[in-house]
N, C-alpha and C positions, 0 to 999 in steps of 0.2 A: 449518552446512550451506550449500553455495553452491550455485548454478545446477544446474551439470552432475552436483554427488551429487544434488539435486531429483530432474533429470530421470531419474537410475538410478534413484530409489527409486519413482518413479512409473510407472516401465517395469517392474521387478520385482513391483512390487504387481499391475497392471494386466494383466501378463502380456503386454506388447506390445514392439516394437523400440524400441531410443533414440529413434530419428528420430521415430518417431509420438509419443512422448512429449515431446520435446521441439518437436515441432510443436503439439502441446496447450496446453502451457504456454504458448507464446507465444501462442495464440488467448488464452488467459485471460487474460492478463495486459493484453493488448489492446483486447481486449471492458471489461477494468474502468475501461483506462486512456481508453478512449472515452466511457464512462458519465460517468466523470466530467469529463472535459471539456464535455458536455452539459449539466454538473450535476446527475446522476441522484445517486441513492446504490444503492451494489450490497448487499446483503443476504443472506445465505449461511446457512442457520436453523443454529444449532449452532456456528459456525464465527465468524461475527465480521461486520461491517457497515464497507463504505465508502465515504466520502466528503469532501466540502469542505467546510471552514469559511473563514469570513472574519477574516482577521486583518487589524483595524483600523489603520490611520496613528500612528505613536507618536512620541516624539521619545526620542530612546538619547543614549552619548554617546563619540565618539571617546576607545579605549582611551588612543591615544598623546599626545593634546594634550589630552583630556578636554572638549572643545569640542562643544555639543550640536549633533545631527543629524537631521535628518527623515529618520523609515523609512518610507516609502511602505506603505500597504496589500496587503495580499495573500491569495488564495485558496490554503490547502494541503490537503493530502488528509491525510485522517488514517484510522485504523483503528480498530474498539474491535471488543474481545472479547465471542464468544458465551458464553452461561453454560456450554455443552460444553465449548469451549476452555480456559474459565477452570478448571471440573473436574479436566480431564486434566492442567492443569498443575499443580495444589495435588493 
């Protein structure tokens, strides 16, 4: 499912226009993607939890010369499932 089936199935469900739906969605997505810029974690009971982790400084090693590489550290946002989520899908 992409984007714009989302926003129909969330218009149809909701009983509201594309456009409201699709103005939703983008609040949502916005609001989480603010939280965690913040460093909040967003929490959804049922549904699933998100947030940043820190991914520590490593050294990798160039595929093509094989020559080791420092990978800078990094904050990524990840997702883990509600045990509803987890459910409905098994």
């Amino acid at each position: 499912m992409n984007k714009s089936e989302l926003i129909e199935a969330i218009a149809a469900s909701a009983d509201i226009p594309k456009a409201a739906a699709g103005r939703a969605l983008e609040a949502m997505v916005d609001s989480i993607t603010d939280a965690l810029k913040k460093g909040d974690q967003v929490a959804l009971v049922g549904f699933g939890t998100f947030a940043v982790k820190e991914r520590a400084a490593r050294t990798g090693r160039n595929p093509r010369t094989g020559d080791p590489i420092e990978i800078a550290a990094a904050k990524i946002p990840s997702f883990k499932a509600g045990k509803a989520l987890k459910d409905a899908v098994n």
